[in-house]
RODO-2510 file (C-alpha; in nm, 4 decimals, decimal comma):
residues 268
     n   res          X          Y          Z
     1     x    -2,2198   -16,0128     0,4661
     2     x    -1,8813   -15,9649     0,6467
     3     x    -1,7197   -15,8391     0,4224
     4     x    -1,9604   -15,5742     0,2969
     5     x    -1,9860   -15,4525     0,6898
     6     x    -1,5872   -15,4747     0,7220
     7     x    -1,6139   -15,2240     0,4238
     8     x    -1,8572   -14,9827     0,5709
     9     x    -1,6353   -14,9936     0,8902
    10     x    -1,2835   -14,8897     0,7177
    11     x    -1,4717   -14,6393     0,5060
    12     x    -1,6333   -14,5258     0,8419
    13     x    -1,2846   -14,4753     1,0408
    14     x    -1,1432   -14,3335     0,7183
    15     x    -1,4219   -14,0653     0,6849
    16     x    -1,3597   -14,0007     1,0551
    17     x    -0,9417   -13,9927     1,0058
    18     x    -0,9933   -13,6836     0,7409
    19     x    -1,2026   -13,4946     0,9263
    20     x    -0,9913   -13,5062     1,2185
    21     x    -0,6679   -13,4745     0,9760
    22     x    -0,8972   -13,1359     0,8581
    23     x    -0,9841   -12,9700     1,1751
    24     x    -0,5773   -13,0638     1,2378
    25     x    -0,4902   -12,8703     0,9841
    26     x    -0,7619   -12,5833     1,0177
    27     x    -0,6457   -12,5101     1,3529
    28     x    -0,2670   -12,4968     1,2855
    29     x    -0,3442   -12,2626     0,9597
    30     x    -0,5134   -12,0176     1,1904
    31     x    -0,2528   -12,0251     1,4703
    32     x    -0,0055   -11,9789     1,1717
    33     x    -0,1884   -11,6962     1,0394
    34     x    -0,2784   -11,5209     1,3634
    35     x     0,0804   -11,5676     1,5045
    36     x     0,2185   -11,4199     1,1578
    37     x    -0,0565   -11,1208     1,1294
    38     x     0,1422   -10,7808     1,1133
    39     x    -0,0118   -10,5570     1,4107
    40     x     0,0455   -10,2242     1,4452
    41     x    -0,0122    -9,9093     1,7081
    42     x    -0,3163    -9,7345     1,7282
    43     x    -0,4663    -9,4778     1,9965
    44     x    -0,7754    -9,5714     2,2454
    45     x    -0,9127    -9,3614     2,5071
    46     x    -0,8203    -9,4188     2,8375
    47     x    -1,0999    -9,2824     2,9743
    48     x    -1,4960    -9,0961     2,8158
    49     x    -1,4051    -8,8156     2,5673
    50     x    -1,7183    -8,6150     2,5741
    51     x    -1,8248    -8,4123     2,2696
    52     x    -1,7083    -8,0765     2,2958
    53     x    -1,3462    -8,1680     2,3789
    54     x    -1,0989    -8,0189     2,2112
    55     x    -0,8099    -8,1646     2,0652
    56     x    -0,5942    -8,0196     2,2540
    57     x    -0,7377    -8,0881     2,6255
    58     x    -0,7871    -8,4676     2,4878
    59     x    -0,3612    -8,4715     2,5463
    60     x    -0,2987    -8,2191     2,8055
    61     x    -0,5679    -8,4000     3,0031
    62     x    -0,3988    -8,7654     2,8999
    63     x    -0,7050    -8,9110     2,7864
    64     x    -0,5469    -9,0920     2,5222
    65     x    -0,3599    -9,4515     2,5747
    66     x    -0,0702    -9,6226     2,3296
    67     x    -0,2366   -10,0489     2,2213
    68     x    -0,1426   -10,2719     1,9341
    69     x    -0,4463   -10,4284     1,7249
    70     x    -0,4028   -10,6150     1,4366
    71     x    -0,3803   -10,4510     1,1024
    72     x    -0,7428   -10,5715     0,9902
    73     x    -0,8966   -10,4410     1,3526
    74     x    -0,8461   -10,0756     1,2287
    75     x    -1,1174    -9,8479     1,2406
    76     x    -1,1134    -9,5455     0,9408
    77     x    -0,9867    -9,2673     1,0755
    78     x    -0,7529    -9,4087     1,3367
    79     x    -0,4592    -9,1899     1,4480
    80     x    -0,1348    -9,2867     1,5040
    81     x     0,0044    -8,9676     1,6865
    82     x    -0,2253    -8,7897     1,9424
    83     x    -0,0778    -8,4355     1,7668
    84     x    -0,3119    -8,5126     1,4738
    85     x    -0,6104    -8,3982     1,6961
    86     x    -0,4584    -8,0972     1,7735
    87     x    -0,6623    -7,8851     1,5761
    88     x    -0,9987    -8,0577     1,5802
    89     x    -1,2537    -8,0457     1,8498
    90     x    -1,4774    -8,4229     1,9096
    91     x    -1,8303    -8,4135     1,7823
    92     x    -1,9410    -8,7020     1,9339
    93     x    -1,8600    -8,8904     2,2391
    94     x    -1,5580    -9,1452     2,2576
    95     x    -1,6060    -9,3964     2,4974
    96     x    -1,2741    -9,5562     2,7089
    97     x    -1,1446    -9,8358     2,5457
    98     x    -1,2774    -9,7462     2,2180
    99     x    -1,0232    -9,7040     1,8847
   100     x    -0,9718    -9,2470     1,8605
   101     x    -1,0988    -9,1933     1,4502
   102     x    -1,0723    -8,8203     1,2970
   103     x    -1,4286    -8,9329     1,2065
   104     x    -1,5574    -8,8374     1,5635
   105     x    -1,3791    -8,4905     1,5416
   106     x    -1,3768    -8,2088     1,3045
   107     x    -1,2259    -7,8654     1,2757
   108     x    -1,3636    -7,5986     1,4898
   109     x    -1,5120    -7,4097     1,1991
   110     x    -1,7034    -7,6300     1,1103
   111     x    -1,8680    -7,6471     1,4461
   112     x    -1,9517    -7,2608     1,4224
   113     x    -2,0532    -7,1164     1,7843
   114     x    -2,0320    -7,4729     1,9417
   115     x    -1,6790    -7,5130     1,9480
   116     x    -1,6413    -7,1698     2,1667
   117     x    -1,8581    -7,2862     2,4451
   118     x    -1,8382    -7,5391     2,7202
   119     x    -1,9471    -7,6177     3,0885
   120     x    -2,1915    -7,3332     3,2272
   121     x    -2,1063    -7,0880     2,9271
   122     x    -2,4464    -7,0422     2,6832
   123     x    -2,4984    -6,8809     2,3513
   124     x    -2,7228    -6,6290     2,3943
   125     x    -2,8780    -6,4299     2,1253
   126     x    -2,9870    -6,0569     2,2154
   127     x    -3,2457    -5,8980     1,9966
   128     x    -3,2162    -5,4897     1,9865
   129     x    -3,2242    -5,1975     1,7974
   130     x    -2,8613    -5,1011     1,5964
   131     x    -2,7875    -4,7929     1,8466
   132     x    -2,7974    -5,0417     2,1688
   133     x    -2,6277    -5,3372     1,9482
   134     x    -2,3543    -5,1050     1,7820
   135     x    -2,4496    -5,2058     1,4568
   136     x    -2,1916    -5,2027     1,2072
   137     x    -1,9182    -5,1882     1,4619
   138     x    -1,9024    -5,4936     1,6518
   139     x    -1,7352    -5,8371     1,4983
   140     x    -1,7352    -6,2019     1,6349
   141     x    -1,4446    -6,1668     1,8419
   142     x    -1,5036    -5,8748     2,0254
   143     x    -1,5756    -5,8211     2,3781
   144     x    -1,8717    -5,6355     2,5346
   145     x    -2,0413    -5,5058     2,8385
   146     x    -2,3576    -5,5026     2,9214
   147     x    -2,4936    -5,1149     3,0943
   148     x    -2,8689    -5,1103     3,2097
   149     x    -3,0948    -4,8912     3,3669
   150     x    -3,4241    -5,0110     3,5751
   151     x    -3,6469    -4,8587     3,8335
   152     x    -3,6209    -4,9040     4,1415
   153     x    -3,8018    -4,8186     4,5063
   154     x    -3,6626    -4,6312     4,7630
   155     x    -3,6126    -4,8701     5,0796
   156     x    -3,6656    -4,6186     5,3512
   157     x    -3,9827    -4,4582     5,2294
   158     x    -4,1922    -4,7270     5,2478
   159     x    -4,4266    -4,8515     4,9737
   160     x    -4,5584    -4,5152     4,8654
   161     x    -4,1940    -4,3674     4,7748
   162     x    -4,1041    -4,2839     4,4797
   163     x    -3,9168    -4,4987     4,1995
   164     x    -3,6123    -4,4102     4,1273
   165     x    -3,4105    -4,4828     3,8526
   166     x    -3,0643    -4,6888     3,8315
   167     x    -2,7936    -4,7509     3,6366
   168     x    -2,4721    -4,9349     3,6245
   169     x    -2,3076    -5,2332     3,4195
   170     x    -2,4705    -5,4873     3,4968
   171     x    -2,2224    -5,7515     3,2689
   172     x    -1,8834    -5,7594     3,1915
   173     x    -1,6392    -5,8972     2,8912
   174     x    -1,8668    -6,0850     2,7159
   175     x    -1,7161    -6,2236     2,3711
   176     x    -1,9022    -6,1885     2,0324
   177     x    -2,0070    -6,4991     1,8918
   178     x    -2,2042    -6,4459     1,5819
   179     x    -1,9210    -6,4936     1,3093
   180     x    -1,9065    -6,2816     0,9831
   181     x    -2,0449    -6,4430     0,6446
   182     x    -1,8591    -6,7245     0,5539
   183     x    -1,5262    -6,5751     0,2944
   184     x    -1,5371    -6,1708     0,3968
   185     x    -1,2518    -6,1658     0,6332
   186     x    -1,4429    -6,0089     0,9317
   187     x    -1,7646    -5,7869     0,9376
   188     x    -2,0669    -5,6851     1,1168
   189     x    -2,2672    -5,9269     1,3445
   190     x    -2,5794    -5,7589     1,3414
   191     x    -2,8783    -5,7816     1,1174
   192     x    -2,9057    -5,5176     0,7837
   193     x    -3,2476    -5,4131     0,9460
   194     x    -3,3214    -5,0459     0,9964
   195     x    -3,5587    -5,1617     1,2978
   196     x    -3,3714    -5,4063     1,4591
   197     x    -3,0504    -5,6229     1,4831
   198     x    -2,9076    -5,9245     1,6629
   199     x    -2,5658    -6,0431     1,8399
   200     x    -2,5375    -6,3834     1,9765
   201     x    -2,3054    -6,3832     2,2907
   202     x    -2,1252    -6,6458     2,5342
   203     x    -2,2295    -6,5794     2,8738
   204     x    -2,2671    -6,8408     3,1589
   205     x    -2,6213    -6,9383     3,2458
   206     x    -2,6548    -6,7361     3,5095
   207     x    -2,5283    -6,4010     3,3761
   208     x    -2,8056    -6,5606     3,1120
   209     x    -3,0491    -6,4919     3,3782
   210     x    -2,9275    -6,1284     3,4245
   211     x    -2,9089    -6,0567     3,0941
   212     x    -3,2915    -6,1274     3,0322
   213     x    -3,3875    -6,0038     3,3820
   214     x    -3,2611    -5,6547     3,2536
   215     x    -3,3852    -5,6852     2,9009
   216     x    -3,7798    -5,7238     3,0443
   217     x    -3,7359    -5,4811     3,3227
   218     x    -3,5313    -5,1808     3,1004
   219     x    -3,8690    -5,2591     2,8740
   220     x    -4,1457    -5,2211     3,1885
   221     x    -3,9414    -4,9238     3,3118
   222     x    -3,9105    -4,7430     3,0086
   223     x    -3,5303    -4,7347     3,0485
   224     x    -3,3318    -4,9114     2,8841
   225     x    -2,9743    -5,1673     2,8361
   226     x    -2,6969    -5,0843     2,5795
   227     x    -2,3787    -5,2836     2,4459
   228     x    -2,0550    -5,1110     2,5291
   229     x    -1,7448    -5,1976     2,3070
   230     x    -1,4348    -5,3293     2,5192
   231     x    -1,0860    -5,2120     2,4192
   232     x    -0,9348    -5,5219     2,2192
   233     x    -0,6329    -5,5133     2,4402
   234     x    -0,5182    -5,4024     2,8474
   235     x    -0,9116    -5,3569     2,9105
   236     x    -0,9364    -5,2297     3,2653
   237     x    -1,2727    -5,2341     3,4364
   238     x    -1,3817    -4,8986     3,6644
   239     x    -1,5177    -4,9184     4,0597
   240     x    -1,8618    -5,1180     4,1097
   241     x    -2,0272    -4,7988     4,0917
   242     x    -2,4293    -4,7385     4,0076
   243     x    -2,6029    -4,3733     3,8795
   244     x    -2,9443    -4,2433     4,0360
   245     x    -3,0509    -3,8903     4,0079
   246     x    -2,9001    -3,7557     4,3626
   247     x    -2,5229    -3,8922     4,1906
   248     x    -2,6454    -3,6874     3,8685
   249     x    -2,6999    -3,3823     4,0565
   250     x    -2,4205    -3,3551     4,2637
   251     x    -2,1192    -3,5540     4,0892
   252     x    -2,0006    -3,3414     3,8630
   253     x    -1,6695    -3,3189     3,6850
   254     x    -1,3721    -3,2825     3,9917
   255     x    -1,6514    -3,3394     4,3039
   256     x    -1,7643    -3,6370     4,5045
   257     x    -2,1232    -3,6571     4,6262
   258     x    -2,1817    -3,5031     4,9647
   259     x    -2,2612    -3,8412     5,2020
   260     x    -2,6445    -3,7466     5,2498
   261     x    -2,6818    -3,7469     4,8906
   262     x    -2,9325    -3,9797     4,8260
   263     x    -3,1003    -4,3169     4,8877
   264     x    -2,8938    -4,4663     4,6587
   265     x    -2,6237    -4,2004     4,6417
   266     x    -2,3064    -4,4177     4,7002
   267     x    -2,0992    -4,6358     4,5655
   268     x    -2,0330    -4,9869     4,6598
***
């Protein structure tokens, strides 16, 4: 009986002996293996890169930071040199500390009218017909104005004057968003329709708001809004002037309007 529980007891502290010798031996091989691993640099952010960003803000505004990770911590798509975003604009957000993958960005063509507007600019598509859109002349690119006309009361003659109506530009340089089909080297932005046509343009949300203010009130007016094609280069703008009909009467070619011309005869 002794000897059979001597037995179980070496067999016991032997049983115990290997798995200490293991969990030994375990631990060293990891410590040997981590302290051997190969690491190598990679690129986090140092701060939230929101979608949008280009490539090229995401170093000029040193959002980027130099780490080391081991070789198996990688993410696909990890850079190694912040010039490889240079050309590509993030489609999704990149939050600080995370790895900076090519997966979250992509070249700005592929992002279409997205990658040209940021902050308070808009896309903003105007519906018209060819003559007021300069169908067949203007290409993503270009720059526009925006000239309306509108009706509007005289201010001294109480509510029973007459409406006048106004005109003047009401928006300035406005880029051309809509891009040309995809492989024909530039063309036309608006529609093939004989009735109507379309031009999608970047405008901040509040010359959004003037932009629509004077499309609905050139409609109830029976006036009316046109595009006007900027020179591609040295564009000057003229005096913050408006028309009215005492301005048409008297302003001709070489003469200035006599002061008591009209309500609304001067400029300001």
């Amino acid at each position: 009986m002794n000897y059979r529980v001597k037995n179980i007891g070496i067999a016991v502290a032997l049983a115990a002996l290997a798995a200490i010798l293991t969990s030994v031996y375990v631990v060293n091989y990891k410590r040997h293996v981590q302290n051997g691993e190969h690491k190598v640099p990679v690129y986090v952010a140092a701060k939230d890169i929101p979608a949008g960003t280009s490539g090229a803000e995401v170093v000029d505004q040193h959002m980027l930071k130099k780490v080391t990770v081991p070789k198996k911590a990688i993410v696909a798509g990890a850079i190694s040199s912040p010039e490889q975003l240079s050309q590509y604009i993030a489609t999704q957000d990149v939050y600080e500390g995370e790895q900076v993958s090519t997966r979250r960005f992509a070249p700005p063509r592929e992002q279409g009218i997205r990658a040209q507007i940021k902050g308070t600019q808009r896309a903003y598509q105007v519906e018209g017909d060819q003559h007021q859109l300069m169908s067949g002349t203007l290409k993503a690119g270009d720059h526009v104005d925006v000239v309306g006309t509108w009706g509007i009361k005289n201010p001294g003659q109480g509510s029973n004057s007459e409406e006048a109506i106004v005109s003047r530009v009401v928006l300035r340089d406005l880029l051309v968003l809509t891009p040309a089909a995809e492989g024909t080297g530039g063309g036309a932005v608006t529609s093939s329709s004989q009735q109507s046509a379309f031009v999608q343009l970047r405008m901040t949300d509040w010359q959004a708001q003037k932009m629509i203010w004077i499309q609905k009130n050139s409609e109830d007016n029976g006036a009316g809004w046109h595009l006007e094609l900027r020179p591609p280069n040295g564009s000057l703008d003229s005096a913050n002037t408006y028309m009215d009909s005492a301005l048409m009467l008297f302003d001709g070619p070489g003469k200035r309007p006599p002061a008591w011309a009209g309500s609304f005869g001067r400029p300001h």
